[in-house]
C-alpha positions as CSV (number, residue, x, y, z in Angstrom):
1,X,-94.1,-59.4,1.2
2,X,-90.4,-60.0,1.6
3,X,-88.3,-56.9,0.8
4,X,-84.8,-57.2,-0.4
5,X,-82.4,-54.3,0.0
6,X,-79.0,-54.0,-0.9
7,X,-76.4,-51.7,0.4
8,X,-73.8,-50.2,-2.0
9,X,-71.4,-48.0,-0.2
10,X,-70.4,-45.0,-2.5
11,X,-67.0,-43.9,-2.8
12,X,-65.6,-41.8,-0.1
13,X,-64.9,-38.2,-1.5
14,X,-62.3,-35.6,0.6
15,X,-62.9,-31.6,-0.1
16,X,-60.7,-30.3,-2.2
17,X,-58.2,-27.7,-0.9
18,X,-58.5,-24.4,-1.9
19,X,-55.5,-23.1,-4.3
20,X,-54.5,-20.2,-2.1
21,X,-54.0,-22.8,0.5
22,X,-51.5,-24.9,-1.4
23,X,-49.6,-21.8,-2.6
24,X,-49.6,-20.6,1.2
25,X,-48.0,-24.0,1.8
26,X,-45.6,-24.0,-0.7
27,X,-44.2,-20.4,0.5
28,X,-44.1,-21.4,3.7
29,X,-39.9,-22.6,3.6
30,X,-38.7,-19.1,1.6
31,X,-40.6,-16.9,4.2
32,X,-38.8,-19.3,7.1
33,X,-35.8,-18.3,5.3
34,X,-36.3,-14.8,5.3
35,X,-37.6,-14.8,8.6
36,X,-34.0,-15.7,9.7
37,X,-32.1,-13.5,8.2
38,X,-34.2,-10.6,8.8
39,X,-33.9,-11.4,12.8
40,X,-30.3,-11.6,12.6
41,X,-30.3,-8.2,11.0
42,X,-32.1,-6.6,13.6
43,X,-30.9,-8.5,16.3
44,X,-27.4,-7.1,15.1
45,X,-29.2,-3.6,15.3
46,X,-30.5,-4.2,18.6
47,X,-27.4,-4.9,19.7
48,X,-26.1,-1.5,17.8
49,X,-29.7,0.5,19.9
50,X,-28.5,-1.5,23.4
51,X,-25.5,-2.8,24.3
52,X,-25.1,-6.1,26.8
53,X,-24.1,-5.5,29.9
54,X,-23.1,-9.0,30.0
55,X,-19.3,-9.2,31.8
56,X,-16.9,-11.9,31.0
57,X,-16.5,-14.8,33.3
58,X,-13.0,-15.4,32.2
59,X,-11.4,-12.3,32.2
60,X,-9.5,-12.9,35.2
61,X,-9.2,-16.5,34.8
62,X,-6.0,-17.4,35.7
63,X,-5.8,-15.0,38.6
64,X,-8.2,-17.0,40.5
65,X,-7.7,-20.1,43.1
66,X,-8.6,-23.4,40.9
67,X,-11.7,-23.9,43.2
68,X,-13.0,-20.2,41.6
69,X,-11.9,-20.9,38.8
70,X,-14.6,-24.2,38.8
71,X,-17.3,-22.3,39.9
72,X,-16.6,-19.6,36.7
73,X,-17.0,-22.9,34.2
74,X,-19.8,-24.1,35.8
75,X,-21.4,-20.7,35.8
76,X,-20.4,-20.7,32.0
77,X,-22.4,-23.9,31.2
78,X,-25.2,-22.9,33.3
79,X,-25.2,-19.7,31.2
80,X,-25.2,-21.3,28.4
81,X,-27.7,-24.0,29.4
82,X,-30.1,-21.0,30.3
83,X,-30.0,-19.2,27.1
84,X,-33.0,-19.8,24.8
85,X,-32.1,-21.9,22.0
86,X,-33.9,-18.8,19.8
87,X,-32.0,-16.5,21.3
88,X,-29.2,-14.2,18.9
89,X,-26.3,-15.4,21.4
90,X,-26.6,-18.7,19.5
91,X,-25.1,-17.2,17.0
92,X,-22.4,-14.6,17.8
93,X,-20.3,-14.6,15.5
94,X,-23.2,-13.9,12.7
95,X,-24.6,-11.0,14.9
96,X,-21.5,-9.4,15.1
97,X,-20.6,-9.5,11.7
98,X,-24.1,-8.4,10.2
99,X,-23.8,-5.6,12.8
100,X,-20.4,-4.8,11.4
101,X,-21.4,-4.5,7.5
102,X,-24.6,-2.7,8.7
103,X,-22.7,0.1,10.7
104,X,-20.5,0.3,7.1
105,X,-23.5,0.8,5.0
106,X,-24.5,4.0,6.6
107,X,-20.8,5.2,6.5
108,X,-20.3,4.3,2.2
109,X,-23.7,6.2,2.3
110,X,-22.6,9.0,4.0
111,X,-19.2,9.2,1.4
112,X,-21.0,8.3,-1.4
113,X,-22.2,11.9,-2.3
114,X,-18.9,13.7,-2.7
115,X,-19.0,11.3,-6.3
116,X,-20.2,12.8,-9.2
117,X,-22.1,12.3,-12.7
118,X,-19.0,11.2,-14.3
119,X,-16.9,9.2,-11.5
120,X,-17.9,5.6,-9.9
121,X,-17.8,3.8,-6.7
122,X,-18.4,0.6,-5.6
123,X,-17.8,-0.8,-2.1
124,X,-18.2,-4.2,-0.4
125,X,-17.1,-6.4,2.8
126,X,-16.2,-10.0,1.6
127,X,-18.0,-9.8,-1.6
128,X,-21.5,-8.8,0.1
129,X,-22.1,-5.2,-1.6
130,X,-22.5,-2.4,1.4
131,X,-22.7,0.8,-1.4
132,X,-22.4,1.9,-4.6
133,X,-23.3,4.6,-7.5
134,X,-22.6,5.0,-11.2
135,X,-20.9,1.5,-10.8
136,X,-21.7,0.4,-14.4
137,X,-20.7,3.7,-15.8
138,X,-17.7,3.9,-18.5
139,X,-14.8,5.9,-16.7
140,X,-11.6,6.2,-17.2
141,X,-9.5,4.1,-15.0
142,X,-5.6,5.4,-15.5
143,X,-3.2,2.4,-13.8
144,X,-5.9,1.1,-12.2
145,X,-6.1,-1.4,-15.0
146,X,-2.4,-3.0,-14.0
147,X,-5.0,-5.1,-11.3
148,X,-6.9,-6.6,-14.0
149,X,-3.1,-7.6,-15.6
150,X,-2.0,-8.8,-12.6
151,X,-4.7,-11.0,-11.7
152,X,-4.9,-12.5,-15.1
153,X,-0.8,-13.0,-15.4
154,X,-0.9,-14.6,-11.9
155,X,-4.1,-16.9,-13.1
156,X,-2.9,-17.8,-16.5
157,X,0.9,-18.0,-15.5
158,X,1.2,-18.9,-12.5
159,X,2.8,-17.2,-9.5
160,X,5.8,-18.8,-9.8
161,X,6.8,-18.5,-13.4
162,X,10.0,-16.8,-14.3
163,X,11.6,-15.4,-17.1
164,X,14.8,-16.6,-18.8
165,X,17.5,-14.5,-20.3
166,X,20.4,-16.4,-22.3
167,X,23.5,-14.7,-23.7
168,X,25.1,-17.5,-26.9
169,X,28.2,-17.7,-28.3
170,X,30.3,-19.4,-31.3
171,X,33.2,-21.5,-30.4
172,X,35.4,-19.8,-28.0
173,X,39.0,-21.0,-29.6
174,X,42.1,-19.7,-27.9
175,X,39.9,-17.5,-25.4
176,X,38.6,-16.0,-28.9
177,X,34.8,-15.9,-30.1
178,X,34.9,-15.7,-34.0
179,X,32.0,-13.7,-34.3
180,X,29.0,-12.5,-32.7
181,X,27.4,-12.6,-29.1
182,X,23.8,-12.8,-28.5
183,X,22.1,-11.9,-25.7
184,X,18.7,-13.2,-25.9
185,X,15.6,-11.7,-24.2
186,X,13.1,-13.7,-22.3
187,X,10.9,-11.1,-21.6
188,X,11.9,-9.7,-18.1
189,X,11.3,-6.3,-17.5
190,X,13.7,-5.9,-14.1
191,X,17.0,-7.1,-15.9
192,X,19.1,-4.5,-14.5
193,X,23.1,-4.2,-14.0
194,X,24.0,-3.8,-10.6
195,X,26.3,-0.8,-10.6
196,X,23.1,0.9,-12.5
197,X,21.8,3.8,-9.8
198,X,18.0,2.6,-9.7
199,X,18.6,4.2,-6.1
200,X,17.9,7.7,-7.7
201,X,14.9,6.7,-8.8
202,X,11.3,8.3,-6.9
203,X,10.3,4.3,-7.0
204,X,13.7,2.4,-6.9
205,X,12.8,-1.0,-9.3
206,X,13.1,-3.9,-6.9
207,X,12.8,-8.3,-7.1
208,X,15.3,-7.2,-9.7
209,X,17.5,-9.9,-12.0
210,X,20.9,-9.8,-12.6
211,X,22.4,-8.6,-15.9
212,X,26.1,-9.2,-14.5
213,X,25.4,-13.0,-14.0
214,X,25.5,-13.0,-18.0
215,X,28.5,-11.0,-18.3
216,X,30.3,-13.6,-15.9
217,X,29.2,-16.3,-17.8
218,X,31.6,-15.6,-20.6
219,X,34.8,-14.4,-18.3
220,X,34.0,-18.6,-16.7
221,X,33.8,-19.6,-20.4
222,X,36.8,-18.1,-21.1
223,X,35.9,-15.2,-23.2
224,X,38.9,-12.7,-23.6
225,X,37.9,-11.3,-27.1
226,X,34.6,-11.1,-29.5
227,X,35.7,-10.4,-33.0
228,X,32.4,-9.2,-33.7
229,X,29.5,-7.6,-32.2
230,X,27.2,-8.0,-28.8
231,X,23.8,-8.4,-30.9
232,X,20.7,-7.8,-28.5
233,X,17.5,-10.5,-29.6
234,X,14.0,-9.6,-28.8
235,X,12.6,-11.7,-31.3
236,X,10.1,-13.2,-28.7
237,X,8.0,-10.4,-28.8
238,X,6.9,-8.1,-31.5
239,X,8.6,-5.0,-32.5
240,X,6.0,-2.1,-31.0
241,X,8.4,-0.5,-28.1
242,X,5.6,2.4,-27.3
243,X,1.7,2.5,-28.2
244,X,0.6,4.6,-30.2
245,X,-2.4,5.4,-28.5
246,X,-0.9,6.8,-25.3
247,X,-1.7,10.7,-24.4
248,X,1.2,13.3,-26.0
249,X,4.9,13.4,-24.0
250,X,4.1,9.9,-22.2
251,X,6.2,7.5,-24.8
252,X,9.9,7.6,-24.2
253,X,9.3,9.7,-20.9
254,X,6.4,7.3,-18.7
255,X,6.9,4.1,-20.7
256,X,9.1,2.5,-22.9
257,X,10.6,1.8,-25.2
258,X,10.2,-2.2,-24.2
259,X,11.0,-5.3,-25.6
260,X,11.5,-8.7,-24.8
261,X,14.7,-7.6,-24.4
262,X,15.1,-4.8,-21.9
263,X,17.7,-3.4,-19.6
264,X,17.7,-0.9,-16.8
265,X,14.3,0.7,-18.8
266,X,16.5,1.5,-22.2
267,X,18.9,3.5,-20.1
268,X,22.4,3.1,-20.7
269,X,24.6,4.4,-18.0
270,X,26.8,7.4,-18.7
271,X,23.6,8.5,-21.1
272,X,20.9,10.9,-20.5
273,X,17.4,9.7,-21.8
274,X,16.5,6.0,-22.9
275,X,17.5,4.0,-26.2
276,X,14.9,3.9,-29.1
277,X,15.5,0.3,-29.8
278,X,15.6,-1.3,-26.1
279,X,17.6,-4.2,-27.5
280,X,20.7,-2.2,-28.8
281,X,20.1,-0.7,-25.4
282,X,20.4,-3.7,-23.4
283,X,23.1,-5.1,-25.7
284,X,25.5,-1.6,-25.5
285,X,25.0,-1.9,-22.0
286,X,26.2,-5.5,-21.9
287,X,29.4,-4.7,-23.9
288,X,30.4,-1.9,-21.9
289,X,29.7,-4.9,-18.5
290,X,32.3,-7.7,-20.5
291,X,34.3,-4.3,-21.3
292,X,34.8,-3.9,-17.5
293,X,35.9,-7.9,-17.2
294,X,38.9,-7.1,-19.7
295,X,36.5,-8.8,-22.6
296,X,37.0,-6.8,-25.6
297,X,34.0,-6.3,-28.4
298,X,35.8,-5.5,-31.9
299,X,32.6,-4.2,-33.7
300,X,30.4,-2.6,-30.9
301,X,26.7,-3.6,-30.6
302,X,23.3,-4.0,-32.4
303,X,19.9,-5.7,-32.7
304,X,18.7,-8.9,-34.2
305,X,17.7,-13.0,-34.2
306,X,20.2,-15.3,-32.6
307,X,22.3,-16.9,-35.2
308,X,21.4,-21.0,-34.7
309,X,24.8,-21.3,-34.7
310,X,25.6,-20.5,-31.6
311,X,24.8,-22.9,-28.1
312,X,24.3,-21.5,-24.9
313,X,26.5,-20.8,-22.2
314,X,24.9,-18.6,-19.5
315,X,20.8,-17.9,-18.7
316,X,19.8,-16.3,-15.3
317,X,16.4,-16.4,-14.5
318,X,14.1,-13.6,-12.8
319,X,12.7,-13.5,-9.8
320,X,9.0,-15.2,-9.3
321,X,6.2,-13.5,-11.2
322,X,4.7,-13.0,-7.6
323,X,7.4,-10.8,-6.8
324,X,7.4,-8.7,-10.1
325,X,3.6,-8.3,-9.8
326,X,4.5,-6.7,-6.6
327,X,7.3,-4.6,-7.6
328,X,4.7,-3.6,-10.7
329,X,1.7,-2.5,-8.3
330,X,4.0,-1.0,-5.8
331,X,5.7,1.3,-8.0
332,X,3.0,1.3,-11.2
333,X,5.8,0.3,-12.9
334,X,4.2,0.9,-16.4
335,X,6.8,-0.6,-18.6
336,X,6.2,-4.3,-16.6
337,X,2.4,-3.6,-16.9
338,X,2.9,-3.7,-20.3
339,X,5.5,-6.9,-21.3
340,X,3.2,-8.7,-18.8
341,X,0.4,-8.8,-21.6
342,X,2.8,-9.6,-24.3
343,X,3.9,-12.4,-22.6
344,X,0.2,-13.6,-22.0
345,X,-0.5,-13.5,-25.6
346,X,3.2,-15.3,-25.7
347,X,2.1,-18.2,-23.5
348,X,-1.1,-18.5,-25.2
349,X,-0.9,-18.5,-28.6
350,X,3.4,-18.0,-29.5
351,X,2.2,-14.3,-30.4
352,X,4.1,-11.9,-28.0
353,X,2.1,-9.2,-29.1
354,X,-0.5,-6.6,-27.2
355,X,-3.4,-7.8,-29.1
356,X,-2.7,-11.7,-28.4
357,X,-2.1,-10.3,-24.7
358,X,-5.5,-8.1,-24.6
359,X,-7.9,-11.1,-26.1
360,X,-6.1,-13.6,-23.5
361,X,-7.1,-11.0,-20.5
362,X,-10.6,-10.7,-22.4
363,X,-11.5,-14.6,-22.2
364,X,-9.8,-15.1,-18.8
365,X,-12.4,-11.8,-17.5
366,X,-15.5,-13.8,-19.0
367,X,-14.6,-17.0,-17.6
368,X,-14.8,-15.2,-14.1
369,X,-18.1,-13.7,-15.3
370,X,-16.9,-9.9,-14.7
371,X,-19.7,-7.8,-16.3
372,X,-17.8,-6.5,-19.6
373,X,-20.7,-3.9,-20.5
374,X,-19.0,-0.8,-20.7
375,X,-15.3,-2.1,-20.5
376,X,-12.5,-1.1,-23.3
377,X,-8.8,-2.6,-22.3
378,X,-6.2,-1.1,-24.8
379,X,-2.8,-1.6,-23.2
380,X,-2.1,-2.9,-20.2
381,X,-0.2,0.2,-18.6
382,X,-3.8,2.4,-18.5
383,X,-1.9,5.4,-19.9
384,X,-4.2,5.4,-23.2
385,X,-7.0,7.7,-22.4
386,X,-9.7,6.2,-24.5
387,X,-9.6,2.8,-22.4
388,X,-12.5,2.7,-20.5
389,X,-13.6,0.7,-17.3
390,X,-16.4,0.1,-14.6
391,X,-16.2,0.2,-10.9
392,X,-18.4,-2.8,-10.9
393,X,-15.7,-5.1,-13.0
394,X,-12.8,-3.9,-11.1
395,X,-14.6,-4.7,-7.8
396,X,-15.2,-8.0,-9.4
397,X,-11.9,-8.8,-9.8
398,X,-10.7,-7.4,-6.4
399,X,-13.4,-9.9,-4.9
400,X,-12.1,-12.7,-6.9
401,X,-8.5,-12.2,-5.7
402,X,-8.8,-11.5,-2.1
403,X,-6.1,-13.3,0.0
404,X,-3.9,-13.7,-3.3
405,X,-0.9,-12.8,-3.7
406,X,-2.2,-9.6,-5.4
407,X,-3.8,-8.2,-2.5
408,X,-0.3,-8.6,-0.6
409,X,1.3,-7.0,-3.4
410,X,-0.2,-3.5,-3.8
411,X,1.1,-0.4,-2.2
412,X,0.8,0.1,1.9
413,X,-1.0,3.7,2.8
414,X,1.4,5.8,4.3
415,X,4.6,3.0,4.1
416,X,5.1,1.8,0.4
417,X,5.0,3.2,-3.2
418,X,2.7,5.5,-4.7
419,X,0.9,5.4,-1.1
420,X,3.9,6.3,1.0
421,X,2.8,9.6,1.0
422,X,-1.1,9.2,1.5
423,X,-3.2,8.7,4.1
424,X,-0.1,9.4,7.1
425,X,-1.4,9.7,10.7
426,X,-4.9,8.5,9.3
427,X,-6.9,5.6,10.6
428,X,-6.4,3.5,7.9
429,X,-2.7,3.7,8.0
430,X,-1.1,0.2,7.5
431,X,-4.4,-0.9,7.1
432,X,-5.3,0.1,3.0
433,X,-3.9,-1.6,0.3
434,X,-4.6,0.2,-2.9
435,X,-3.5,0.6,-6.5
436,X,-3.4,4.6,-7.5
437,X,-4.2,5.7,-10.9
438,X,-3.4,9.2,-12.6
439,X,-4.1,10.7,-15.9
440,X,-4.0,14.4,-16.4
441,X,-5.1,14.2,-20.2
442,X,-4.2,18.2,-21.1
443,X,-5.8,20.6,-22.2
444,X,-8.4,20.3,-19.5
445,X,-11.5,21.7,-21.5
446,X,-10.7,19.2,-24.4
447,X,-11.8,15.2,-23.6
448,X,-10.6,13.3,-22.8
449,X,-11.1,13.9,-18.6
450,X,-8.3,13.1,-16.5
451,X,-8.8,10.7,-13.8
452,X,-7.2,9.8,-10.1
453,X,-8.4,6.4,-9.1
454,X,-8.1,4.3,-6.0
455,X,-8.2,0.3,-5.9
456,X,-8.0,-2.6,-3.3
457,X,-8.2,-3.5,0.3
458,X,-9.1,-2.3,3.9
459,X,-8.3,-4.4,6.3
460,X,-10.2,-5.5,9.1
461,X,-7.9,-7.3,11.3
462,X,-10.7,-9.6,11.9
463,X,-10.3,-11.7,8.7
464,X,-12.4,-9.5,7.0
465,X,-12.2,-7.2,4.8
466,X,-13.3,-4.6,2.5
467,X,-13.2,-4.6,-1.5
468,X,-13.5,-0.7,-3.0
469,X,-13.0,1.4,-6.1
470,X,-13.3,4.9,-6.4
471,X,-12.3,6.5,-9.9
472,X,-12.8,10.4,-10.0
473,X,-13.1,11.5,-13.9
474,X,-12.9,15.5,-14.0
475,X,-11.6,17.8,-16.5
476,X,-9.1,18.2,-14.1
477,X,-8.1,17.0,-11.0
478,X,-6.1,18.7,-8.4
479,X,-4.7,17.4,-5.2
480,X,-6.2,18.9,-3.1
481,X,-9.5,17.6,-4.9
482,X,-8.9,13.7,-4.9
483,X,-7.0,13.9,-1.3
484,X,-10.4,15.7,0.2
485,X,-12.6,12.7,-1.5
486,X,-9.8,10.0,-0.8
487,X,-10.0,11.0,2.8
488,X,-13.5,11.6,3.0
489,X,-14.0,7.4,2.0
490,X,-10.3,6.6,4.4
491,X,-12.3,8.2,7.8
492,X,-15.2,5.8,6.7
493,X,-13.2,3.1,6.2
494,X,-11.3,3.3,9.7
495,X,-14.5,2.7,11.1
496,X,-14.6,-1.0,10.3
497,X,-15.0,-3.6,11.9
498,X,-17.2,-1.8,14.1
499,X,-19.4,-4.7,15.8
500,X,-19.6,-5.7,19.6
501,X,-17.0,-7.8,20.6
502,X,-18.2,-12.2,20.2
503,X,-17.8,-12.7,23.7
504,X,-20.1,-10.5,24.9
505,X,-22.9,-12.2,22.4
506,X,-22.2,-15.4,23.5
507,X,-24.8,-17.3,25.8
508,X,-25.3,-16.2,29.1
């Protein structure tokens, strides 16, 4: 019998891998990852544990005969060539920074105790976070808060925007103005007359503008008499000169009265004291400027809207908004601080009022994605005591505007401003650039505390730099309390950078 057999080849069937396996697999790239930057950390320690002896080959380059100087590049390549493509001196320049912010970290850690239950700090190199504690705690932040007004004026209005102040007139017939003269305020808080003594101020204004450029506007125009009055015009902004808010003895003495109108800070020369109403300030002070041209006023001075009646005949223009950032961080020039977020509101929405200012500052701070949890802006000056602030947002913001024109703007240790006087003979001399704050708040065993704060830059003279806060909230603070802690955080600071030099990580 004949047997018949067919052959039917099954299908061809493959283990199936285990799930560990695959999840092994797919972890595989973020441990690679991790891998890397934990070797560069502790090659940067190894470095810190054993120094390189390694010399450099062209130290005395061009002190040698060419023919040396050959045999030093082609030692060079060989080095090069030699070093293992693994090895950290691939990568010097990461080695010696990670070294750098490491050796910081255990210095912040070291300062960071001397910081209480009710003060912050927050430190950081180039926005990478080295130390920190209470940083999302509410504290009081004193003038501190002019950095979050500057940043916001200098994003929203540009760094070079100016302010315009006008003076109009009727028809001049005969060298005769029928009527009266308005000078018109644009919102500048450094309009100043130049025989005013801002010299004898502690913090002389400067990037001032010129009030006398008005007054010869109208001796060019031909003004010899004003059968009326000099009428000062703030219109552009609302009518609160001081905040209400503010501690007791700080309005009329620390800041204002301001308007959009204001001249020589409401002080009229030959007067002790400051003006209620800055505009009939600025406009008495303007008659008694056309009075010294030999332009007579028949009716003296006062405040109100520009009659349309009238047509322009002089405007001078204030110095770049850079500049009066500057001059307001240098000197905490309160008074600035404030028309600065009455003219943000003004840009914004027409309103040139504090609240129009404050809700601009508030969108512009979310757009940048500063953590708000905790954060009460209610002027712009930082002299209410009930505003309330975070390490962690400031250092936001000090991060976001590194190597802007506010960073070159604040106050010099031991040179400039309120920091002329700190931190003399220290290491970070020249070096730290920092906003003060100071609040005393009396009595001191009723709240609110009173606060000394420090804000900005160290810097490291190798590009980098660092990005601090430290606010001190006590029921009171003395000097010789906040200049122990200030100096406690400047010794840690001097330290940086504090990494082996690149050449001596290079390949060998």
């Amino acid at each position: 019998m004949n047997m018949r057999v067919d052959v039917v080849a099954s299908p061809v069937r493959y283990r199936k891998m285990p799930l560990f396996l695959l999840c092994a697999l797919a972890l595989l790239p973020a441990i690679g990852l991790l891998s890397v930057h934990w070797w560069l950390r502790d090659e940067a320690d190894r470095y810190d544990d054993t120094r390189s002896a390694v010399e450099s080959l062209s130290a005395d380059d061009d002190d040698r005969p060419a023919a040396s100087r050959r045999d030093t590049e082609r030692a060079k390549r060989a080095a090069i060539l030699s070093t293992s493509l693994f090895d950290y001196r691939r990568l010097p320049d990461a080695v010696a920074g990670s070294a750098s912010i490491n050796r910081l970290e255990v210095q912040v850690a070291r300062a960071l105790p001397v910081i209480d239950g009710r003060s912050c700090a927050a430190v950081s190199v180039d926005g990478i976070a080295v130390g920190a504690v209470n940083e999302t705690a509410s504290v009081i932040p004193a003038s501190t808060v002019k950095l979050i007004v500057a940043a916001v004026a200098l994003e929203v209005l540009g760094p070079d925007f100016t302010y315009a102040t006008s003076v109009r007139i009727p028809a001049v017939v005969e060298g005769v103005v029928d009527g009266d003269v308005y000078l018109v305020g644009g919102g500048d808080p450094l309009l100043t007359s130049d025989d005013y003594p801002i010299d004898d101020d502690t913090l002389p204004a400067f990037a001032t503008t010129s009030l006398d450029v008005l007054a010869d506007a109208l001796v060019a125009a031909g003004v010899e008499r004003i059968n009326g009055s000099v009428i000062g015009d703030g219109t552009r902004y609302d009518d609160e000169f001081v905040i209400d808010s503010w501690g007791d003895g700080v309005a009329f003495n620390d800041a204002g009265p301001y308007d959009a109108l204001l001249v020589n800070d409401a002080r009229v020369r030959g007067r002790s004291g400051v003006q209620d109403d800055p505009n009939v300030g600025a406009a008495r002070e303007f008659a008694r400027l056309l009075g010294d041209r030999g332009i007579r006023v028949a009716d003296g001075w006062g405040s109100g809207p520009a009659s349309t009646q009238t047509t322009v005949v002089g405007t001078v223009e204030s110095q770049p908004l850079g500049e009066i950032v500057r001059e307001m961080l240098t000197n905490s020039d309160n008074n600035t601080a404030e028309l600065l977020v009455k003219e943000l509101g003004f840009a914004e929405t027409g309103e040139g009022t504090r609240f129009a200012g404050l809700v601009v500052i508030d969108r512009v701070l979310r757009q940048w994605g500063v953590p708000l949890n905790g954060v009460r802006l209610l002027d712009g000056s930082g002299l209410t005591p009930t505003t309330q602030m975070t390490c962690q947002a400031l250092l936001d913001v000090l991060q976001r505007s590194r190597g802007t024109v506010l960073q070159t703007s604040l106050p010099i240790a031991g040179q400039t401003g309120t920091l002329r006087d700190e931190f003399i003979d220290s290491g970070v001399e020249g070096r730290l650039f920092a906003k003060t704050g100071t609040l005393g708040n009396p009595p001191s065993d009723e709240p609110p505390l009173a606060s000394k704060a420090l804000a900005g830059y160290v810097s490291g003279g190798n590009g980098a730099a660092i990005e601090f806060v430290v606010i001190l909230n006590a029921d009171e603070i003395t000097e010789e309390d906040y200049r122990s802690i200030w100096a406690t955080f400047g010794q840690r600071f001097a330290t940086f950078p504090d990494a082996p030099p690149t050449k001596d990580l290079q390949p060998r």
